[in-house]
N, CA, C, O and CB atoms as a CASP TS submission, in Angstrom:
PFRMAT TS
TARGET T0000
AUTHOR 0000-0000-0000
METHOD Language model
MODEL 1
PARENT N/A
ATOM      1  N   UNK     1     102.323  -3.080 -73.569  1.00  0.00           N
ATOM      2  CA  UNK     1     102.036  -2.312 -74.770  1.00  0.00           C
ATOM      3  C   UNK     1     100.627  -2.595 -75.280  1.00  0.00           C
ATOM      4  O   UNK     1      99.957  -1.688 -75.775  1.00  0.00           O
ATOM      5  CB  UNK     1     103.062  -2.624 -75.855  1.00  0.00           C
ATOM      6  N   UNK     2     100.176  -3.825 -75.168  1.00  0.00           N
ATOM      7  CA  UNK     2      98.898  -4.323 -75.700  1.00  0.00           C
ATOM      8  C   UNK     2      97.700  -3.476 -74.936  1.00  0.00           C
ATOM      9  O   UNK     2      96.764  -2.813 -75.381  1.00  0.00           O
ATOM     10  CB  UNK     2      98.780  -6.004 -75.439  1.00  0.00           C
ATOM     11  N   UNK     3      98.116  -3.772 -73.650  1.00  0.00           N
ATOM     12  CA  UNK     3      97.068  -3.042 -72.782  1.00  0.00           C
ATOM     13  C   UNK     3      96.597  -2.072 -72.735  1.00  0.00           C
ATOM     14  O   UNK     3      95.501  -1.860 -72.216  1.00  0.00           O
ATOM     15  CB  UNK     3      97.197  -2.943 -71.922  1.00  0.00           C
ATOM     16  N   UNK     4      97.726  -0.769 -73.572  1.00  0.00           N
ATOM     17  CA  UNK     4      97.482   0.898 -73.772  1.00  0.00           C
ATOM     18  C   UNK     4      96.728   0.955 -75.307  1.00  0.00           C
ATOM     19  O   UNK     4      96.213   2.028 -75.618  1.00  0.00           O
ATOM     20  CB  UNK     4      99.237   1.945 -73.781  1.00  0.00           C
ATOM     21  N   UNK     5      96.656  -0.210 -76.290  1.00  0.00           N
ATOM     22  CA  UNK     5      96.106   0.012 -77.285  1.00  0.00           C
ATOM     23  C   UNK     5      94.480  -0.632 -76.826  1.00  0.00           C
ATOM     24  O   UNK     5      93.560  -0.355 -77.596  1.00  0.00           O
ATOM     25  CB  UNK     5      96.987  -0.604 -78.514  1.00  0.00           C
ATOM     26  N   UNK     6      94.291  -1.139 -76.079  1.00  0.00           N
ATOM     27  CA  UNK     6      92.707  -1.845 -75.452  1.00  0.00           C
ATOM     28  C   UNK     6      91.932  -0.490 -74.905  1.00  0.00           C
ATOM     29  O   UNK     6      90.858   0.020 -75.225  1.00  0.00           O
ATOM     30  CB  UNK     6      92.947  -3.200 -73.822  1.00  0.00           C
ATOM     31  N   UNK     7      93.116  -0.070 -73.780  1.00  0.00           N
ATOM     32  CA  UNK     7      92.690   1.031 -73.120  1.00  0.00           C
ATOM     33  C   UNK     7      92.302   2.330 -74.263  1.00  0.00           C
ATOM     34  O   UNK     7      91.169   2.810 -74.290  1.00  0.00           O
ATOM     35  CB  UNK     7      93.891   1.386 -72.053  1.00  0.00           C
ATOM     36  N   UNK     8      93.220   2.725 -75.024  1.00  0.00           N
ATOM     37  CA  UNK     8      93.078   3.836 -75.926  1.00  0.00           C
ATOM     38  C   UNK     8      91.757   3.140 -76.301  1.00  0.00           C
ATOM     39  O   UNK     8      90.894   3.479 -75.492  1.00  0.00           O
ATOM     40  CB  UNK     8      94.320   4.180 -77.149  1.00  0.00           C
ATOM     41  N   UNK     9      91.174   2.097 -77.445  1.00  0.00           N
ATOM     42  CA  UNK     9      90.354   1.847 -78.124  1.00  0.00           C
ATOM     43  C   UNK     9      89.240   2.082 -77.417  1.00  0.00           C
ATOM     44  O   UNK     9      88.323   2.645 -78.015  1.00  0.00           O
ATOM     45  CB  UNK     9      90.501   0.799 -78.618  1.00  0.00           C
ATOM     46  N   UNK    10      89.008   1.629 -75.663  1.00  0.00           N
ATOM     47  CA  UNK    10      88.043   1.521 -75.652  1.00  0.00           C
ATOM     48  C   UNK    10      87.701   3.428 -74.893  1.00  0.00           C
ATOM     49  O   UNK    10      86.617   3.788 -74.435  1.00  0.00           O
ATOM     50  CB  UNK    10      87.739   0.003 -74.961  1.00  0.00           C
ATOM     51  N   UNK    11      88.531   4.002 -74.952  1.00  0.00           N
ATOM     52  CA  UNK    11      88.220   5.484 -74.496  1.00  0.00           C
ATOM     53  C   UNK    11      87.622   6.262 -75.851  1.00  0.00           C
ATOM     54  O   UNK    11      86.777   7.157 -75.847  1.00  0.00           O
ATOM     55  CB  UNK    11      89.744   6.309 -73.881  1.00  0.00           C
ATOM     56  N   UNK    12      88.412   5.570 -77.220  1.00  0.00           N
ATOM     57  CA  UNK    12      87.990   6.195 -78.156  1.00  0.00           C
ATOM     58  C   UNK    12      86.461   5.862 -78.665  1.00  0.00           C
ATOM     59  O   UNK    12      86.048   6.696 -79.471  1.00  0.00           O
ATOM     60  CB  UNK    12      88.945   6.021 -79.050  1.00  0.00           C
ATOM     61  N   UNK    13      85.791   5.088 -78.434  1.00  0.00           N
ATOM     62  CA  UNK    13      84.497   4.258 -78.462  1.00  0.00           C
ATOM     63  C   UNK    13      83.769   5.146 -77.568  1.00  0.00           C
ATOM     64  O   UNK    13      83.225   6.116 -78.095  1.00  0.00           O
ATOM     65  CB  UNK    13      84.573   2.621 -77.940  1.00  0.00           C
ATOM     66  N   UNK    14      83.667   5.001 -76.385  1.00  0.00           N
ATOM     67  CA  UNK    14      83.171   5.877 -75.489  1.00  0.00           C
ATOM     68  C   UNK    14      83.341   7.107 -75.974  1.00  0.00           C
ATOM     69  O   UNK    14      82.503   7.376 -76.835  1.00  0.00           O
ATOM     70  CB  UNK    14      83.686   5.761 -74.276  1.00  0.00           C
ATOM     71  N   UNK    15      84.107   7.956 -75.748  1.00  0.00           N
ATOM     72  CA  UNK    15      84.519   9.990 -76.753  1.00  0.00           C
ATOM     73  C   UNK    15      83.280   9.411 -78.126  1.00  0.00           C
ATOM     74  O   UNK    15      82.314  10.117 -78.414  1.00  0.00           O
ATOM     75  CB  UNK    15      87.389  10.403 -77.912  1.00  0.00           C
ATOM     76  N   UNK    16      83.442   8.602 -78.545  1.00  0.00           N
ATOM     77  CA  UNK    16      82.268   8.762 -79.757  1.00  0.00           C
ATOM     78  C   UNK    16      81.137   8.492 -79.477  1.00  0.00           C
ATOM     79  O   UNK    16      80.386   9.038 -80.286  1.00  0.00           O
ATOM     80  CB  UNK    16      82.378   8.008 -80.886  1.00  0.00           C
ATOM     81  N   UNK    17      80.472   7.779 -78.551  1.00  0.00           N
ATOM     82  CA  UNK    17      79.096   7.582 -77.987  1.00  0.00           C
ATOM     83  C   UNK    17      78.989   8.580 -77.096  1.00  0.00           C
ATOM     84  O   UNK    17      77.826   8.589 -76.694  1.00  0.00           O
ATOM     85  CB  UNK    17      78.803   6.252 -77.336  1.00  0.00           C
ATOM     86  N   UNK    18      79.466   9.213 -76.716  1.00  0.00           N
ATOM     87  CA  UNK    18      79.178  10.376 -76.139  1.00  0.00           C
ATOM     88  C   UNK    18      79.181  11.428 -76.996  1.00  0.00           C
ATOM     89  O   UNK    18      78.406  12.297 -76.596  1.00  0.00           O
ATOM     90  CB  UNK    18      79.948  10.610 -75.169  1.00  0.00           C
ATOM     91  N   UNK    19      79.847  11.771 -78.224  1.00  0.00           N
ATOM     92  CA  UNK    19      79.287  12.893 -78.933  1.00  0.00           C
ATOM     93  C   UNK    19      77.778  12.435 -79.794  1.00  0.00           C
ATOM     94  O   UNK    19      76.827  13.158 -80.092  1.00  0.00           O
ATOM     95  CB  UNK    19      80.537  13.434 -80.007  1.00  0.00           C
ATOM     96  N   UNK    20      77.984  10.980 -80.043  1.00  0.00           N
ATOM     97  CA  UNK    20      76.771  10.598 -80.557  1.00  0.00           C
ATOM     98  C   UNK    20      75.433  11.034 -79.557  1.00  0.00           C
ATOM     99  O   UNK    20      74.558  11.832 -79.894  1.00  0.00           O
ATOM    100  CB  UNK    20      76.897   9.038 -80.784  1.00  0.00           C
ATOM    101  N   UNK    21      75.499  10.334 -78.298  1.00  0.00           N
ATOM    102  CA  UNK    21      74.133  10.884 -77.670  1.00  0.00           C
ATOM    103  C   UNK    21      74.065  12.100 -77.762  1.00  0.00           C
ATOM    104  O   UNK    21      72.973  12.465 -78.196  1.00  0.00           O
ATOM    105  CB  UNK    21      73.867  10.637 -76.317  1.00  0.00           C
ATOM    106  N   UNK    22      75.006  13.175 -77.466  1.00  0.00           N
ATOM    107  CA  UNK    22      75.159  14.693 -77.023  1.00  0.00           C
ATOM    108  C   UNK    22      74.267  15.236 -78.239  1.00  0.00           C
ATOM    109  O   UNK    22      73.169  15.777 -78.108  1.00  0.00           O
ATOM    110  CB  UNK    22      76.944  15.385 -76.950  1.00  0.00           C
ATOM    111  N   UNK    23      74.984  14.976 -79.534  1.00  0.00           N
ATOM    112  CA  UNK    23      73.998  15.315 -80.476  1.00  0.00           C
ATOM    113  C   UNK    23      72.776  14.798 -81.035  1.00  0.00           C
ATOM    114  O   UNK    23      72.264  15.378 -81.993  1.00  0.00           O
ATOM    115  CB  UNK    23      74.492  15.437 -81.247  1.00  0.00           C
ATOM    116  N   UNK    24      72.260  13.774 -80.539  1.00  0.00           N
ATOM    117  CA  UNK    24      71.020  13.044 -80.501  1.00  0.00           C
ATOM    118  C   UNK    24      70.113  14.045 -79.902  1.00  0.00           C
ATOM    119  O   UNK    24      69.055  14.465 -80.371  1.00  0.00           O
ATOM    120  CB  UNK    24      71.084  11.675 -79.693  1.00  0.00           C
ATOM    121  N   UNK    25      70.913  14.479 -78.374  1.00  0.00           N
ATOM    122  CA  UNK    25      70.119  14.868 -77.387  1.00  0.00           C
ATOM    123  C   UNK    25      69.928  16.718 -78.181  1.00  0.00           C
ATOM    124  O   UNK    25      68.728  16.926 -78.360  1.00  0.00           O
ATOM    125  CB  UNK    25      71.014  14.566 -75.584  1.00  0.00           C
ATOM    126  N   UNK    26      70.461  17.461 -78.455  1.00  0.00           N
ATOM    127  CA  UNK    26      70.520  18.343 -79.200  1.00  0.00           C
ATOM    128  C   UNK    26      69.221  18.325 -80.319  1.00  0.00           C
ATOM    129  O   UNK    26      68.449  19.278 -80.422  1.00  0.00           O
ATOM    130  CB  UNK    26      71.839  18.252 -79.685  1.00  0.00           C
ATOM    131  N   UNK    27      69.133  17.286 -81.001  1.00  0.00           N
ATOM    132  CA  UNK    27      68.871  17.597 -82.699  1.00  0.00           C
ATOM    133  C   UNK    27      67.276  16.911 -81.583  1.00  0.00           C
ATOM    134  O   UNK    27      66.373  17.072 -82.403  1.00  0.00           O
ATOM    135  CB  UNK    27      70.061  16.397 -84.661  1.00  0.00           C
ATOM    136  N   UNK    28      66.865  16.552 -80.813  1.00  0.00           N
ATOM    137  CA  UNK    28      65.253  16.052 -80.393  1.00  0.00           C
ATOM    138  C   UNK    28      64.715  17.307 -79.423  1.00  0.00           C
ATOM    139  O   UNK    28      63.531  17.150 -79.126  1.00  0.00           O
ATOM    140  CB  UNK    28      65.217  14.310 -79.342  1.00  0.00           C
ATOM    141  N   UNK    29      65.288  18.456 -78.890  1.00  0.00           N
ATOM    142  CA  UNK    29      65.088  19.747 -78.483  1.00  0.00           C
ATOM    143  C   UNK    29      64.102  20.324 -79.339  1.00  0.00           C
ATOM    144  O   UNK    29      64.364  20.799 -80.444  1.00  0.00           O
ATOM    145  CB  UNK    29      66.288  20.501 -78.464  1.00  0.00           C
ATOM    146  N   UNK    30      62.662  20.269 -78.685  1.00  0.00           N
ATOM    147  CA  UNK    30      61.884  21.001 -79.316  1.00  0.00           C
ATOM    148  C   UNK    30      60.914  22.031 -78.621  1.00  0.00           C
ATOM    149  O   UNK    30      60.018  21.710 -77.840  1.00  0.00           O
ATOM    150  CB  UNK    30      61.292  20.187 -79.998  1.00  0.00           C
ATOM    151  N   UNK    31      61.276  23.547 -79.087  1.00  0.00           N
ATOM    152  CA  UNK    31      60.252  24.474 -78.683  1.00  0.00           C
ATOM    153  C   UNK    31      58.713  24.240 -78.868  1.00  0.00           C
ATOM    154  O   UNK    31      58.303  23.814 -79.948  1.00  0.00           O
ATOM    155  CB  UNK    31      60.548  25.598 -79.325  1.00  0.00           C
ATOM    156  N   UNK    32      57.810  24.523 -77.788  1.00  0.00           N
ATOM    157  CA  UNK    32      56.665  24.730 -77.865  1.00  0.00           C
ATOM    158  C   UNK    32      56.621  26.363 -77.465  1.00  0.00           C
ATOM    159  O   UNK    32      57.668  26.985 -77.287  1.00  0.00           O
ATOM    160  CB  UNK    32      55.917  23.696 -77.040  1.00  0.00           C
ATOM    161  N   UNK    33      54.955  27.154 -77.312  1.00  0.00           N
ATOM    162  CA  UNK    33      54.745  28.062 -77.214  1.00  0.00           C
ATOM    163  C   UNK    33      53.083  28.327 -77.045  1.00  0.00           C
ATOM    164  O   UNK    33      52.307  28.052 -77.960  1.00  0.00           O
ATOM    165  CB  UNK    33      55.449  28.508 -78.098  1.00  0.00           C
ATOM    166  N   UNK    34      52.682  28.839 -75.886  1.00  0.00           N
ATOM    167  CA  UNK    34      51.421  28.559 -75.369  1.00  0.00           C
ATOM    168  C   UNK    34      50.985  29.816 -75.927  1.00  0.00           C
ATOM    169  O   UNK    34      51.493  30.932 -75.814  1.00  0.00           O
ATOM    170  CB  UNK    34      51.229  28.262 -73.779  1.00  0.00           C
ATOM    171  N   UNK    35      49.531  29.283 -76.804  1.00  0.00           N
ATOM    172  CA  UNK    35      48.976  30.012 -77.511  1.00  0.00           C
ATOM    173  C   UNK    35      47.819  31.069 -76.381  1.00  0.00           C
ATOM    174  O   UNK    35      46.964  31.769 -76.925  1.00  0.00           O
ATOM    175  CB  UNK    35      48.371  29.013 -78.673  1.00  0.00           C
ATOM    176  N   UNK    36      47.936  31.050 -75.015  1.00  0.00           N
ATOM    177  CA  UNK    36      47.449  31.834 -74.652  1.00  0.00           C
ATOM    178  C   UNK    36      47.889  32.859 -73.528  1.00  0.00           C
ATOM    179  O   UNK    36      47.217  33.867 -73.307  1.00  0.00           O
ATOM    180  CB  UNK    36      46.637  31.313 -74.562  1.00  0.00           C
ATOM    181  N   UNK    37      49.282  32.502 -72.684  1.00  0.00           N
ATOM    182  CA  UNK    37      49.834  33.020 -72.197  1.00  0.00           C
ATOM    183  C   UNK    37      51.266  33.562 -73.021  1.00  0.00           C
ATOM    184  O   UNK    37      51.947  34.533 -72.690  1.00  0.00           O
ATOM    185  CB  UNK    37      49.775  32.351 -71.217  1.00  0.00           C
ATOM    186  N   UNK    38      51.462  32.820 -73.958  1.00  0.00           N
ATOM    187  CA  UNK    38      53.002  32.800 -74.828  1.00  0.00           C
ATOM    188  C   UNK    38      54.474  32.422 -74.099  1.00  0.00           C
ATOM    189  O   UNK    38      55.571  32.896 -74.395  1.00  0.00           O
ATOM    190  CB  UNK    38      53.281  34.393 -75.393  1.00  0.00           C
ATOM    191  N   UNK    39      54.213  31.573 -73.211  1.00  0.00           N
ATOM    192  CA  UNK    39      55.239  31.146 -72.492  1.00  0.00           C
ATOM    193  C   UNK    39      56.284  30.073 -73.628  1.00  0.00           C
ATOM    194  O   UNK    39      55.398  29.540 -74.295  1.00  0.00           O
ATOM    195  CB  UNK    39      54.524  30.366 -71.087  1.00  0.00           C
ATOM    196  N   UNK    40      56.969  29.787 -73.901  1.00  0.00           N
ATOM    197  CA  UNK    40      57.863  29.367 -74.591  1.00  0.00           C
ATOM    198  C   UNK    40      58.665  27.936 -73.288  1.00  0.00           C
ATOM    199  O   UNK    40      59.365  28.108 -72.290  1.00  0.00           O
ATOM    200  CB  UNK    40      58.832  30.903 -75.137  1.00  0.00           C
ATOM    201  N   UNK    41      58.161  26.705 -73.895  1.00  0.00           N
ATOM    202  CA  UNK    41      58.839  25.457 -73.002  1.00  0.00           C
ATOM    203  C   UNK    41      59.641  24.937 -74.072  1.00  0.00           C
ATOM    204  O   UNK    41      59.352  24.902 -75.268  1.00  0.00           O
ATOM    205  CB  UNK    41      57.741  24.190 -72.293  1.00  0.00           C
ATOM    206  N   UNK    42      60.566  24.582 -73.564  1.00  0.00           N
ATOM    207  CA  UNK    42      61.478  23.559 -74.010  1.00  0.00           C
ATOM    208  C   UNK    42      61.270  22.235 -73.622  1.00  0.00           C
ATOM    209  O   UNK    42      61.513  22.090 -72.424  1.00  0.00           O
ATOM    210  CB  UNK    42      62.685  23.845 -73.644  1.00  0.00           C
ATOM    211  N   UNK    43      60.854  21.058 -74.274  1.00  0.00           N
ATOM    212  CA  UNK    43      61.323  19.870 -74.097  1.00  0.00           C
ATOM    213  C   UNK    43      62.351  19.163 -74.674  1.00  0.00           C
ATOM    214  O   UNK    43      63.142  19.778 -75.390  1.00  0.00           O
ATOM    215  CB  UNK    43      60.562  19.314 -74.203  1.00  0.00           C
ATOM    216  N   UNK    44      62.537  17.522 -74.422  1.00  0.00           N
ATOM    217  CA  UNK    44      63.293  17.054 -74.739  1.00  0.00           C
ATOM    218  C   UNK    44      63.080  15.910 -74.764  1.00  0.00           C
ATOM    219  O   UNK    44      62.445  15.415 -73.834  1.00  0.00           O
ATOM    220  CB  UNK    44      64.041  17.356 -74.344  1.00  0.00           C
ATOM    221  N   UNK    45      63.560  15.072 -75.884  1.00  0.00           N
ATOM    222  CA  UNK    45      62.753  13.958 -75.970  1.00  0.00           C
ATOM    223  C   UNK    45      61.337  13.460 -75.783  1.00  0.00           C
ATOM    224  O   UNK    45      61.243  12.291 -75.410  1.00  0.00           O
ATOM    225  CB  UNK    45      63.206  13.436 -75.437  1.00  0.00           C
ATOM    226  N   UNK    46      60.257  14.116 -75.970  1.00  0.00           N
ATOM    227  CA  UNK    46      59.012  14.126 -75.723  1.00  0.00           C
ATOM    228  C   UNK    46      58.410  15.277 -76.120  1.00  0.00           C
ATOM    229  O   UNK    46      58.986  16.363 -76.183  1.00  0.00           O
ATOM    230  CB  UNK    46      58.798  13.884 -74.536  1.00  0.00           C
ATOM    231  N   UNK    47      56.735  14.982 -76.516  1.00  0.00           N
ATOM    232  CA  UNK    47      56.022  15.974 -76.872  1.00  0.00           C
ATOM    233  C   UNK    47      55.362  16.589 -75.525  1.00  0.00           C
ATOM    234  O   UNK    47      55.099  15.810 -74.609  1.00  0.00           O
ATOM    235  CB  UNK    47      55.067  15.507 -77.928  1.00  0.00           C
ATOM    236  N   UNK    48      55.091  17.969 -75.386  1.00  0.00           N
ATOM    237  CA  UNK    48      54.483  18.599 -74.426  1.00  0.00           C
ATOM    238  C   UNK    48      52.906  18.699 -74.752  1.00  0.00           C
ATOM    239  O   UNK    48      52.601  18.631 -75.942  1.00  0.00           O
ATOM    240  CB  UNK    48      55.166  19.902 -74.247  1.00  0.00           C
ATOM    241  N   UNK    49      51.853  18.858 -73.780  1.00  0.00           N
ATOM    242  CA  UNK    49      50.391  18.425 -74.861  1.00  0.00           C
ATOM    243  C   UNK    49      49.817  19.557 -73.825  1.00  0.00           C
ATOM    244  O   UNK    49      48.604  19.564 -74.031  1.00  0.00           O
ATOM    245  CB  UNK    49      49.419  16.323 -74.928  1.00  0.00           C
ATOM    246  N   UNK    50      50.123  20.515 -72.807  1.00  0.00           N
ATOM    247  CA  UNK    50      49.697  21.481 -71.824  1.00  0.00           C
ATOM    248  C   UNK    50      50.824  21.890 -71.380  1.00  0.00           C
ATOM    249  O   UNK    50      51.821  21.242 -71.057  1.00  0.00           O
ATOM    250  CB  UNK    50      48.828  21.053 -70.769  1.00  0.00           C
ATOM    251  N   UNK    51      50.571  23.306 -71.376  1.00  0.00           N
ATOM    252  CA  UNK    51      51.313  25.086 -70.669  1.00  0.00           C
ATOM    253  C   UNK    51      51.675  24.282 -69.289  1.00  0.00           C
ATOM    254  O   UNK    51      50.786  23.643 -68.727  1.00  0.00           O
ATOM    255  CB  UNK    51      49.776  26.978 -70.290  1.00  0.00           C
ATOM    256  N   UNK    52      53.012  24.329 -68.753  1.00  0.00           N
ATOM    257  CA  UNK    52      53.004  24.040 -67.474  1.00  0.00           C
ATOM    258  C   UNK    52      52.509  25.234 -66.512  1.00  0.00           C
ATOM    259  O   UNK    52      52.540  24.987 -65.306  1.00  0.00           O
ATOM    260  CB  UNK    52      54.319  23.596 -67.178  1.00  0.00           C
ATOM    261  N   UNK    53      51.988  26.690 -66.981  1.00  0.00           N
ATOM    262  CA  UNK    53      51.948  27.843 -66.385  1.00  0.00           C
ATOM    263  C   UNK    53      50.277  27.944 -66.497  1.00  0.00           C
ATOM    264  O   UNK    53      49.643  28.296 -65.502  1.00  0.00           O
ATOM    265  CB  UNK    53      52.939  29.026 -67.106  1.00  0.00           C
ATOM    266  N   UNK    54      49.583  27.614 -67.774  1.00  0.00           N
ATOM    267  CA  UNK    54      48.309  28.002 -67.193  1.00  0.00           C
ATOM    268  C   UNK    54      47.604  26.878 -67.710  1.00  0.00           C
ATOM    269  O   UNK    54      46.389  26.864 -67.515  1.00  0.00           O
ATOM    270  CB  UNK    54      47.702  29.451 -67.578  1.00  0.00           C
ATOM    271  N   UNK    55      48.280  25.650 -68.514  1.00  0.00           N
ATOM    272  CA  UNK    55      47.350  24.481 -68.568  1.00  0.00           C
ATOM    273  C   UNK    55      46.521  24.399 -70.058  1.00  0.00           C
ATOM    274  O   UNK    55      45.692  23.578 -70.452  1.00  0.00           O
ATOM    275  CB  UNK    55      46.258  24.643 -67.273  1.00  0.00           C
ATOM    276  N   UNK    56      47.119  25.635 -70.730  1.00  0.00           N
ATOM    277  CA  UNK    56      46.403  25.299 -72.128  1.00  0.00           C
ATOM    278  C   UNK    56      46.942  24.153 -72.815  1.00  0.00           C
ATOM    279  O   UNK    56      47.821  23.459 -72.304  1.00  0.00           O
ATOM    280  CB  UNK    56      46.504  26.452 -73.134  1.00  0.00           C
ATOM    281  N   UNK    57      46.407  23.907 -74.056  1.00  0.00           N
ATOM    282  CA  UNK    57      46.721  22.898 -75.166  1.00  0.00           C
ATOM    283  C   UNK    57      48.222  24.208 -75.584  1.00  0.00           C
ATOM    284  O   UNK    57      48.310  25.422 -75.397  1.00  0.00           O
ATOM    285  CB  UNK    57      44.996  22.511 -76.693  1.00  0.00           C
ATOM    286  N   UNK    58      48.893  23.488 -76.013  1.00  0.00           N
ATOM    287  CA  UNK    58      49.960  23.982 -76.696  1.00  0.00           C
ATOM    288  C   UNK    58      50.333  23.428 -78.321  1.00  0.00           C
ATOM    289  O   UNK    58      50.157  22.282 -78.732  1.00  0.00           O
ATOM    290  CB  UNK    58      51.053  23.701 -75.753  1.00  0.00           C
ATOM    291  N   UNK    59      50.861  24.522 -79.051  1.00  0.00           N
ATOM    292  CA  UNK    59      51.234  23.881 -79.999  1.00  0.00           C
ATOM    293  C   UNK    59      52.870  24.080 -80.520  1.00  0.00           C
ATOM    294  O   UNK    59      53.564  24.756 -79.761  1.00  0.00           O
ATOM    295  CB  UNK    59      50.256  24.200 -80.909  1.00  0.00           C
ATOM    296  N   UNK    60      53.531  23.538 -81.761  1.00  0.00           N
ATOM    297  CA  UNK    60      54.920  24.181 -82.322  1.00  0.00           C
ATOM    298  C   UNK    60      55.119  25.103 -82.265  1.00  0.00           C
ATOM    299  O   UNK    60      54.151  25.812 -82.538  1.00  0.00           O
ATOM    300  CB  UNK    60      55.279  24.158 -83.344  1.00  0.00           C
ATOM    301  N   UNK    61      56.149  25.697 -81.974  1.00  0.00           N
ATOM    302  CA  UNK    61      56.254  27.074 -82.108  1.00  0.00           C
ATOM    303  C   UNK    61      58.128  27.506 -82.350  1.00  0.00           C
ATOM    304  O   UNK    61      58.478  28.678 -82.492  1.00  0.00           O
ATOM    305  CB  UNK    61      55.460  27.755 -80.575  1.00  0.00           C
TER
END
């Protein structure tokens, strides 16, 4: 009996660090948009600083 309440606890720990990263990873999704071709990148976790398509500076968008 002990063993199914260890097991439950530690599945329920995990199910919550996993919605925790999931929405971490969600809410740091940030559009850029190249001010000379208008290509639209998505990153993630990181800032983009050049168009992967023609190499400009990029900014928010």
């Amino acid at each position: 009996m002990e063993i199914f309440l260890i097991y439950g606890g530690v599945i329920v720990v995990l199910v919550v660090l996993g919605i925790l990263f999931y929405l971490r990873a969600v809410a740091s999704r940030r559009r850029m948009r190249c001010p000379q071709c208008g290509e639209t990148v998505q990153v993630e976790l990181m800032e983009a600083s050049h168009c992967s398509s023609c190499g400009a500076p990029l900014k928010n968008g």
